[in-house]
N, C-alpha and C positions, 0 to 999 in steps of 0.2 A: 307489215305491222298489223295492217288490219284482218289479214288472213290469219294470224297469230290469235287474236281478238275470240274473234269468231271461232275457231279452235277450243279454245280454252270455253266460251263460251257452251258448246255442245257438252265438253266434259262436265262443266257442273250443273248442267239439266237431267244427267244421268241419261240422256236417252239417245245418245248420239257413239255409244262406244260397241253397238251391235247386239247385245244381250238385254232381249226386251222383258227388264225386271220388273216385277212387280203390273204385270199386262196378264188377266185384269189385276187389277188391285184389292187387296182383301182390307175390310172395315179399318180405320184407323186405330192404331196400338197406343192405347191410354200410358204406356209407360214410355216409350220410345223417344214420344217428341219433345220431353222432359231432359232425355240426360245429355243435350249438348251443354255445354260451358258457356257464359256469357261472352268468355271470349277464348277464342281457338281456331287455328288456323286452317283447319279442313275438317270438312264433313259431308256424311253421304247418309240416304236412307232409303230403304225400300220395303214398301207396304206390303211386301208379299203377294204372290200369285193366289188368286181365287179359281175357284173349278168356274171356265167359262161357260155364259150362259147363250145357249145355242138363238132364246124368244128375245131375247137383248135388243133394243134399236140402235147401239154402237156397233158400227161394224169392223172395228175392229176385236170388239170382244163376240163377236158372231165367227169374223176369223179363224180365231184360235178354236172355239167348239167345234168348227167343222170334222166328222170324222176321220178324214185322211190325215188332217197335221195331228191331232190327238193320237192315228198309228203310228205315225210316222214318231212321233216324241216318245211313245212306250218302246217301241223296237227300238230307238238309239242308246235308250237306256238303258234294256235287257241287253243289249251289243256290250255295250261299256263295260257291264258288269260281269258278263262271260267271257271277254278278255282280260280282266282282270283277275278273275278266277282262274283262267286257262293261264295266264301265267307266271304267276305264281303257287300254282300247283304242286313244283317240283320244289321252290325256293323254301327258305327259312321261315317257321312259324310267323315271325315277325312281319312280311312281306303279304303271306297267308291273312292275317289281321288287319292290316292296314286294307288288300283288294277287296275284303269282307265287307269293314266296316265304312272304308273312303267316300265310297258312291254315294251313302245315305248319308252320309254328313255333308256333304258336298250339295246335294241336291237339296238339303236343308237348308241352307248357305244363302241357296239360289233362289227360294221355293216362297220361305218364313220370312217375318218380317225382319229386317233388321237395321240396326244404325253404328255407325262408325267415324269416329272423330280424331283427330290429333289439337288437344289442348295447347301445347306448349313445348317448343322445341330449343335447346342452351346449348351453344357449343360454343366446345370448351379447349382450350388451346391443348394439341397435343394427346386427343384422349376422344373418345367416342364420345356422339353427343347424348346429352340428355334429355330422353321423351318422355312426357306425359299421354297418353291416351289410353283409348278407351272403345268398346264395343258390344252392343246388347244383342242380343236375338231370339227373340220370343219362339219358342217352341210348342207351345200349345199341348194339344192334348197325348204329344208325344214326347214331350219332355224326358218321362222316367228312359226309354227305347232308348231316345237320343243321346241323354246323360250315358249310358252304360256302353251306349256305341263309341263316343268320345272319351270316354274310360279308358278303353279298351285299346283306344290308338294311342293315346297320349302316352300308358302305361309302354308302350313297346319304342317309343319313340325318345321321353325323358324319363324315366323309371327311377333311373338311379339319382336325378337329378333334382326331383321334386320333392317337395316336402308340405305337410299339410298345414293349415293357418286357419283360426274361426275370427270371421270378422261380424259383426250383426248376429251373432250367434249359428251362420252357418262356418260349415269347413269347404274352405277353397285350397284348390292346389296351388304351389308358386314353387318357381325354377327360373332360378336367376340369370341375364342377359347379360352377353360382352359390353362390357364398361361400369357392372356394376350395379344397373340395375336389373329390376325384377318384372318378371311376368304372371300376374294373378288371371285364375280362371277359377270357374266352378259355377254350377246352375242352383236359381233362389228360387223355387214356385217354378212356374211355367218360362224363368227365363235364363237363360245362360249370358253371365256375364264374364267380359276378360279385359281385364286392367293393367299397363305399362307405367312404373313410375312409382315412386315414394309415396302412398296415400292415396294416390289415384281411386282405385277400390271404394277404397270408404267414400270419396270425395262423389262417385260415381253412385254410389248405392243412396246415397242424402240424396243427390238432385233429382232420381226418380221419384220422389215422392213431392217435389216443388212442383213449380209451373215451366212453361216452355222458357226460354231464352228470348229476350225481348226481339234480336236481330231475325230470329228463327217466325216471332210472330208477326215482327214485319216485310219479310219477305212472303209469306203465302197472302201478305193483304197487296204488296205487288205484283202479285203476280198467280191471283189466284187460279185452279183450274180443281174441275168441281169430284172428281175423284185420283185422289194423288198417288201415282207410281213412286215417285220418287224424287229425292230432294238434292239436291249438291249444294256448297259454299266452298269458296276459297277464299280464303283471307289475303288478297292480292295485298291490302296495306302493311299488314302483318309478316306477311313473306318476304316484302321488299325491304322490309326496317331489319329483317334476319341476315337478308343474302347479300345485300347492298354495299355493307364495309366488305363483305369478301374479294367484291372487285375493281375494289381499288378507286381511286380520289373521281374520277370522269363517272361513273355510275348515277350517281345523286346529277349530274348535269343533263344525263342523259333524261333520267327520267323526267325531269321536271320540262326538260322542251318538248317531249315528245306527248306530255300531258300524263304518263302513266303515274308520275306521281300524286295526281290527283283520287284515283282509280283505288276506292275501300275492299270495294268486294266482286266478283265475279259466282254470280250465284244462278238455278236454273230448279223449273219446276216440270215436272210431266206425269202424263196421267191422262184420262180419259173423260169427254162429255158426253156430251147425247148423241155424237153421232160418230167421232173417232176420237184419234190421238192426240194429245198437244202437248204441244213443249215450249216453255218459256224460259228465256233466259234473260238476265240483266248484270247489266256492268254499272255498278254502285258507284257514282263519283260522288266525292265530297261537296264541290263549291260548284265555280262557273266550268263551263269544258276549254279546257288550252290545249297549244297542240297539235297533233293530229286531230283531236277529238272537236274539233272544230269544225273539219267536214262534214259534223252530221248537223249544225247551221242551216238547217235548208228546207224553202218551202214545201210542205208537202205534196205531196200528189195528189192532183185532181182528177176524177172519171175522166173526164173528156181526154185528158193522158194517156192515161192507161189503153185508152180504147184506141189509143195508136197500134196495137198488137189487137191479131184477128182473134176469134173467139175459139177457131180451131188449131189452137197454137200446142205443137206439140211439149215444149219451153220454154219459158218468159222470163224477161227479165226488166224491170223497171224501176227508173231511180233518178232524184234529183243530185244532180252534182255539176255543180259550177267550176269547170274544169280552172279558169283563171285563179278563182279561191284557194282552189287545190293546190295550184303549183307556185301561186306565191306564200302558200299556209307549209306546204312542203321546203320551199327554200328556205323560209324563217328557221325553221325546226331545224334545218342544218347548219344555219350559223348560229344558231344559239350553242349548239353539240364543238362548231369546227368551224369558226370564218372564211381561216383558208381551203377546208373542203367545199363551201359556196362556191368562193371564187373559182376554183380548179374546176369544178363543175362547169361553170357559165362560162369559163373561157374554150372551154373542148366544145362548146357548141358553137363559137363564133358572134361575130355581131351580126350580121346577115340573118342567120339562124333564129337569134332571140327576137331579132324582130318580125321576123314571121310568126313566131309563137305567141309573140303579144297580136297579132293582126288576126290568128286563127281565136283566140279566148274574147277578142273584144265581137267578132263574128256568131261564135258558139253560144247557145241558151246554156238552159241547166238542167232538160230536160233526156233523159237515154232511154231507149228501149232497145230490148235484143230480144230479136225474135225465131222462131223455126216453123213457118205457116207451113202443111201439105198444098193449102189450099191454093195458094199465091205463088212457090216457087219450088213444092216439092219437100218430102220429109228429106231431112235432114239436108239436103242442096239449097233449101227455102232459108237458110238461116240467115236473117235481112237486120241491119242496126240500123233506130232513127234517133235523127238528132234532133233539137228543136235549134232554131236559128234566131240569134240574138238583133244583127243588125244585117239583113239582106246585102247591101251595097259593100261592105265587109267582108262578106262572105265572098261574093261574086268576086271579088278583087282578091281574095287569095286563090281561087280557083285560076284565075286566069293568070298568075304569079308561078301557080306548081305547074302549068299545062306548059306555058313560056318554058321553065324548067326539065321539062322534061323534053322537050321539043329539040332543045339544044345542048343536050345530055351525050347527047354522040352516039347510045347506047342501042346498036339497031336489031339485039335481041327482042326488043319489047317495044310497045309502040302503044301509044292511046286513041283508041277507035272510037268516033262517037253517033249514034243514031237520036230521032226523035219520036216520042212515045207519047200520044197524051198533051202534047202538046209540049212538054219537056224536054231537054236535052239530056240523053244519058251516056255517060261515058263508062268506057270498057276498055281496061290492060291485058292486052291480046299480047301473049306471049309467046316468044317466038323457039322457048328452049323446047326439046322433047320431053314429051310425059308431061307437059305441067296442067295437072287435072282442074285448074278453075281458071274461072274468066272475072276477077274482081272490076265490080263494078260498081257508079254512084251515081248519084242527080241529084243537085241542088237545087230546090225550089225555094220562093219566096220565106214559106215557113220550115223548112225539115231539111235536112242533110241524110238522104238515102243511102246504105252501103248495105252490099252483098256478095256472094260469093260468084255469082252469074245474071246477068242481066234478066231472066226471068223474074226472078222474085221484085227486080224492081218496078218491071212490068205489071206485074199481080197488085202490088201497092198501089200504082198510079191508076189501075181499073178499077180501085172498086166506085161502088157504086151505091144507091140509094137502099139493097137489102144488104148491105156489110153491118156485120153484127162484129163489135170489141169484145175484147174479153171481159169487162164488167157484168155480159150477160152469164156469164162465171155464176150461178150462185156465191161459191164459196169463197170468188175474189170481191164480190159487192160486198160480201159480210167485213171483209179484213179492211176493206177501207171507210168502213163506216166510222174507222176513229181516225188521227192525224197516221199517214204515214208514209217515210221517206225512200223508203225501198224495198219492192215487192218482188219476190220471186215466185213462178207458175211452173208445176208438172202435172201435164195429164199421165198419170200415173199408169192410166188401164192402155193406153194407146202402148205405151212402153213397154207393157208384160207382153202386149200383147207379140211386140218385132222379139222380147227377148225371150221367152217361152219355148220356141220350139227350137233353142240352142241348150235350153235345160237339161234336158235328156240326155244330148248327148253329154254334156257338161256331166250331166249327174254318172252316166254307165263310165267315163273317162276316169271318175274318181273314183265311183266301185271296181273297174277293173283294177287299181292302183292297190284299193286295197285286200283285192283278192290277193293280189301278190303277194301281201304280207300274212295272207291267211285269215281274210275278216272278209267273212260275206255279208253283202252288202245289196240287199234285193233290186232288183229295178222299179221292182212295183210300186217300193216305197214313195220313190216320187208324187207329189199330189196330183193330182188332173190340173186344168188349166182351169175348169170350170169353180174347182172350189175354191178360188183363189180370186179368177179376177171379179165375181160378182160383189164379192166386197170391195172393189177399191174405188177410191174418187181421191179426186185432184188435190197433190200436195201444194198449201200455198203457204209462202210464209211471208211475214210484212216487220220492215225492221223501223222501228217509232225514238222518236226524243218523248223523254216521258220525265216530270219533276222529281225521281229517283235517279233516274241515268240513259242508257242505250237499254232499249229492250230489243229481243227477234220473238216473235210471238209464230210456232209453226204449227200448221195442222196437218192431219194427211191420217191417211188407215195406218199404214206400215208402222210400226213403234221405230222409235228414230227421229235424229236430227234430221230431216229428208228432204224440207221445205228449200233447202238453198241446193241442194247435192243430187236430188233425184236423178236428174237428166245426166251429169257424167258418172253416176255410180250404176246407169241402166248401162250406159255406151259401154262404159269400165267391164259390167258383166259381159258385155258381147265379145269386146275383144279379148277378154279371158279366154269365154268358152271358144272362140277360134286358137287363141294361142294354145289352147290345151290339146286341141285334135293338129293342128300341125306340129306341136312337139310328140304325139304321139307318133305320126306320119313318118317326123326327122328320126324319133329313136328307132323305129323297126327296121328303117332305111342303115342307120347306121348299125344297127346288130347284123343286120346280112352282109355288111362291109364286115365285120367280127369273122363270121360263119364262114367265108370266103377263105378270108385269110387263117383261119385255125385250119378248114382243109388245105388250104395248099401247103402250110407246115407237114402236115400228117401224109399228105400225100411227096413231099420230098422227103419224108423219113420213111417212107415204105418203098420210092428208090433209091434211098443212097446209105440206108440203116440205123439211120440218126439223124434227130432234128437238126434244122441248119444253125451253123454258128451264130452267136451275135453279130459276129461281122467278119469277114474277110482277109490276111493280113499278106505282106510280102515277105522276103525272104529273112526281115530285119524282124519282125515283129512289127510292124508299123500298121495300126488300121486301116483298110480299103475302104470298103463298102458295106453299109449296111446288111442284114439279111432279107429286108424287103427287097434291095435288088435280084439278090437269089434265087426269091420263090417267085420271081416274075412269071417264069413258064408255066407256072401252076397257077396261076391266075388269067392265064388264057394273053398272055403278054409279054410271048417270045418274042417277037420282031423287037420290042424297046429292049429286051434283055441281051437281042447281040447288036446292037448300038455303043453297050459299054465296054470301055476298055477294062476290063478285067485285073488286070495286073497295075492298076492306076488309083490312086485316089479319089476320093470323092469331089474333090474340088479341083482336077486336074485340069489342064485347058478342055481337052475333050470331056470328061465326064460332067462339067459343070454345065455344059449346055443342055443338058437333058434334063436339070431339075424340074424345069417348067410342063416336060411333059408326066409328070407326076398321076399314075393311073386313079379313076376317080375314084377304086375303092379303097386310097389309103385317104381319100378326101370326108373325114364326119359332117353332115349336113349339117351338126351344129354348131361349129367352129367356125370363128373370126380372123382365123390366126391368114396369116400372110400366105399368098402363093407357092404350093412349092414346100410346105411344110403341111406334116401331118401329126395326128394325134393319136395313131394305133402306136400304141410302144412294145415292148418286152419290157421284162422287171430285169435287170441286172441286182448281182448277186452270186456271192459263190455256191449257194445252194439252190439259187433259182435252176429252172429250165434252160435260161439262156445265160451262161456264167462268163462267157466273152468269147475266146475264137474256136472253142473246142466245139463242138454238138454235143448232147447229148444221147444217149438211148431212152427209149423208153421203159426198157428195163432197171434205169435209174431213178428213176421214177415210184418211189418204190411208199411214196405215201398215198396214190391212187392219180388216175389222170383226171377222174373228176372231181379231186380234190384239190386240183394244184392249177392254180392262174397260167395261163401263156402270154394273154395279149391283154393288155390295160388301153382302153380310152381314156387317155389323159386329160387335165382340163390346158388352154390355150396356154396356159403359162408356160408348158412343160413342151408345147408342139416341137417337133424339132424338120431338120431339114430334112427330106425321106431320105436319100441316101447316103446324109450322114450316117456314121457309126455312132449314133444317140440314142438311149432310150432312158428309162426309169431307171434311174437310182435310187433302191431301196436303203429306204432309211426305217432303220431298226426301232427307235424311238415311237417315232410317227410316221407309221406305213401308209398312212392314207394323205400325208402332206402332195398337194398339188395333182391329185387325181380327181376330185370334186371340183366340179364348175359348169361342166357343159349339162348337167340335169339336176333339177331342182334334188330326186332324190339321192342320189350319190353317184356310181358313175358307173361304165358297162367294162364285162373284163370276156373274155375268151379262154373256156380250159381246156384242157390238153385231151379231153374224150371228144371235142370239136361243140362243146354246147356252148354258149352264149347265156351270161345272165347278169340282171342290174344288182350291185353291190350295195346296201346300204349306207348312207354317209354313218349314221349310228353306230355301225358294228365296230363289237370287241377289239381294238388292236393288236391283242394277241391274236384270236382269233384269225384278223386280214396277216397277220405275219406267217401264219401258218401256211393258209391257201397259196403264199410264195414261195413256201421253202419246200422242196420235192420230194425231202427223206430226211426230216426227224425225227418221225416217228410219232408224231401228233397234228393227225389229218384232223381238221375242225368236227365237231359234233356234224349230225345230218339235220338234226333242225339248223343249222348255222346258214 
């Protein structure tokens, strides 16, 4: 629930969805922060991008001036726009207009300031529902450009459908919407306005010229930040009083125990100070917090706390929570929802159970850290949790409860080793399976409960010493706790580019190779250096506070972005990207030479026997034998397996079925899951395919080209079959590409009959893949295809 929270939360700060709008941010728009509705269920705004200023003391607006990313954003643009032109070049005017005009409307969209709202939403039994909104976007001194470029689309788009309307004495276009109602656009001055809804329009053109919305003005006095990117609201009460009869009598139960019926608004601000980004978000409760909303009950955090975590911590995490609060504020919430889900719950734990858990919470403070010191235990091996310790003699008494426990566990894979350190006892679960890469380890002391991943870092905790510096020596964490607050998180940000940076490149040349494939070059040089990036960065910290509004997360950091809680696994998230993206690179070229192989050994049994091999093999009844991967074994350098088989037998015979296991590795795709003993190289079956069942073909049959025409499909695991079944792809007329997409993000590898290899688009034309199967209809695909 509370990761839900928090979700929602980054959405309406606007700055957490990846596109950093309005960074910098251009002056505030006198008319914009006017036309929201006093009351309306969602809304968004964006101040617009300003030309960044290179002499700036923000470093994130120093950032963005940097030379490199400023090439790097013209050339993605000029790219966009010249595949847009390219293609549509041959297509219909209409297509032609749209790649013309799209980009600069688009980039206007992104660029200009704009605001966007939903007033009012009615639904209505049996029938579309009905919306009220609304949208402005100041186009400034390119209004007239823009008006005529929006013209120009719309005109190709609903032509026939519009019709003109003067409201306020201008002329607005409107073209009516399924269910009845209508959609008004058209530009007044310097603004383009577009209106959903009976009145809407007019209603919209009045409150520019009022004042803001009182909720609108009390949220920037919550949560002010001193140059505004952007605004969000969500009408969390609003939305719940819409959606709540739709599901039915337990809904209203629900929300009320779990506190969201308390919960008005979920609203978020960001933007820029003096020195980077920040983003604020708040969860508006009405009255007291019930609940879950309860857990945030809790004394704040103190320096001396915080400074449990070293000062070189690569990710921090710090936070009061009174685990016993927790889980009897948790149990509540579920008998208020379901009694008997309490009970069912507490009895699958046992009694035994529940009273260790009450002996562990009366032990436990309410104090957490999680930490990742280099300095103490190693980057990211260093990752060490402390706990603070409520009642010592408690504690010790459940340690020596779980050790008894485990002592007499029987279990003699794993075993508890203990040394002393420091004067401390630390214990270590040495484990006795193979490969198991950590050595989870603890120490209880008087005040803390140590865990880590290996006994080093706890080692490194219990030495320091009189120069150990906390991370409140943090500038930018002393500033966040200089007000109450209950949960702080730390990224050194520049430590992070620094491990993930030189996976960039390759990351970056892995995606322009991809899309050189499709014919988009893509430089390498674009990449920025390492240098114009990490001298702007400093430490994301974000601090989440009880505040007499509701829950705030107040984050800061260079990067635009919700960042403050997520840095550190959206760094890790990148690394293991950019690996998984060069081992699927690695797994696909492995598996095209598996393709390559098997398309010559076809080619090479059709140059001794005059025709390609059957689909499969039959007796004197017509009854299928053996695949034709058994066939072209000798051509694959894998005769000795091919007089193993009884020839004249089935696939599944006493004797043929014991050779499935030895299945040669190149019918084996390195990216396939599927079971032993089945593979995913197929043929298309088909009366007009290549392989049409027990006959061969020639390849003078062949007569729509051989590099026109598919032989071997890389199927996805759905589709694997047993190799020397007689299975392969069933061509379905309909939807030729059902069940051949799975094993690569972009669609899937096929083998043609002149022995080339290449990756198929999931995209392409249906007609088009049904062609490249069929051998002589006479409609070989285009060569761009």
């Amino acid at each position: 629930m509370s990761l839900i929270v928090v979700w929602l939360m980054m959405l309406a700060s606007g700055g957490g969805v990846g596109l950093p709008l309005g960074v910098p941010p251009l002056p505030e728009d006198p008319v914009l922060a006017k036309i929201a509705p006093e009351e309306c269920l969602l809304y968004f705004s964006s101040a617009g991008m300003a030309k960044p200023d290179a002499k700036s003391s923000n470093q994130t607006e120093k950032l963005f001036a940097e030379p490199e990313l400023q090439q790097l954003a013209a050339e993605v643009e000029k790219l966009i726009r010249s595949r847009l032109k390219e293609a549509a070049k041959d297509d219909k005017p209409e297509a032609k207009t749209l790649a013309a005009d799209g980009p600069t409307l688009l980039k206007a969209l992104l660029t200009r300031p704009l605001a966007v709202y939903v007033a009012e939403v009615k639904l209505v039994p049996k029938a579309p529902p009905e919306v009220r909104a609304g949208a402005v976007v100041s186009l400034g001194e390119d209004a007239d450009k823009l008006k005529a470029a929006l013209e120009r689309c719309l005109s190709v788009l609903v032509a026939d459908k519009a019709k003109d309307v003067t409201v306020e004495g201008t002329t607005f276009r409107r073209v009516p919407l399924p269910g009845g109602a209508d959609l008004t656009w058209g530009v007044k001055g310097q603004y383009l306005y577009v209106a959903a809804g009976e009145g809407e329009l007019e209603a919209l053109l009045k409150r520019s010229g009022r004042s803001a919305p009182k909720w609108l003005t009390a949220l920037h006095k919550d949560l002010p930040v001193e140059r505004v990117s952007t605004v969000g609201m969500i009408n969390v009460k609003g939305l719940t009083g819409l959606l709540a009869p739709l599901g039915g009598p337990e809904v209203p139960k629900v929300l009320e125990a779990t506190g969201l019926a308390g919960v008005e608004r979920l609203a978020g601000v960001s933007g820029l100070d003096k020195e980077g980004f920040v983003s604020r978000s708040l969860v508006s409760l009405g009255g007291e917090r019930k609940g879950l909303f309860q857990l945030f009950d809790q004394k704040p955090l103190t320096p001396a706390e915080v400074d449990l975590i070293p000062r070189d911590a690569t990710f921090a995490l710090a936070l009061k929570l009174d685990t016993g609060k927790a889980w009897s504020t948790i149990l509540a919430t579920i008998e208020k929802i379901d009694p008997k889900e309490k009970e069912k719950m507490l009895g699958q734990l046992g009694e035994s159970q529940r009273e260790l858990l009450d002996e562990v919470f009366k032990a436990l403070g309410d104090t957490w850290c999680v930490f990742d010191s280099p300095g103490e235990g190693g980057l990211f091996t260093g990752v060490t949790a402390v706990v603070s310790i409520k009642d010592a003699d408690a504690a010790a008494a459940v340690q020596k409860k779980l050790l008894s426990l485990a002592d007499g566990g029987g279990d003699r894979r794993a075993q508890v080793e203990k040394f002393t350190f420091g004067g401390q006892t630390v214990h270590v679960f040495a484990s006795r399976e193979k490969n198991f890469p950590l050595a989870p380890s603890w120490c209880l002391t008087d005040k803390h409960l140590i865990l880590a991943a290996y006994p080093g870092a706890i080692k490194g905790f219990l030495s320091r010493g009189k120069g150990f510096q906390g991370l409140t020596k943090v500038p930018e964490v002393a500033a966040q706790l200089e007000r109450p607050t209950i949960a702080l998180s730390y990224t050194d940000t520049r430590r992070l580019f620094d491990l993930a940076y030189p996976l960039l490149p390759v990351f970056f040349q892995m995606l322009g190779s991809e899309m050189r494939h499709e014919g988009i070059d893509v430089p390498a040089e674009l990449l920025p250096s390492a240098g114009s990036i990490r001298r702007h960065l400093r430490p994301s910290v974000a601090a989440l506070r009880r505040t007499p509004a509701g829950i705030e997360v107040d984050s800061r950091q260079t990067l635009p972005g919700n960042m403050g809680m997520s840095t550190h696994p959206v760094a890790a998230g990148l690394l293991i990207l950019a690996v998984q993206k060069v081992r699927e690179a690695a797994a696909r070229m492995e598996s095209s030479n598996n393709l390559k192989q098997i398309a010559l050994a076809v080619l090479n049994s059709n140059d001794a026997n005059g025709n390609f091999p059957a689909a499969y093999s039959v007796n004197k009844d017509g009854k299928p034998l053996l695949s034709w991967r058994v066939h072209i074994l000798p051509y694959i350098a894998q005769d000795n397996l091919y007089k193993q088989f009884h020839l004249d037998e089935p696939w599944d015979s006493a004797h043929n079925k014991k050779l499935i296991d030895k299945m040669p590795k190149t019918y084996r795709s390195p990216a396939s899951a599927a079971p032993p003993g089945r593979t995913n190289y197929l043929t298309v079956r088909g009366k007009d395919t290549v392989f049409p069942g027990d006959k061969g073909v020639k390849i003078s049959e062949i007569t729509d080209g051989t590099s026109n025409t598919i032989m071997v499909v890389e199927a996805s695991d759905k589709k694997a079959v047993i190799w020397t079944k007689p299975d392969d792809f069933e061509l379905n007329e309909k939807d030729p590409i059902a069940g051949l997409v799975g094993l690569w993000s972009q669609g899937f590898q096929a083998a043609f009959c002149d022995g080339s290899v290449r990756m198929i688009s999931r995209s392409i034309d249906p007609k088009d893949l049904k062609n490249f199967f069929i051998r002589n209809d006479g409609n070989p695909p285009p060569p761009d295809k």
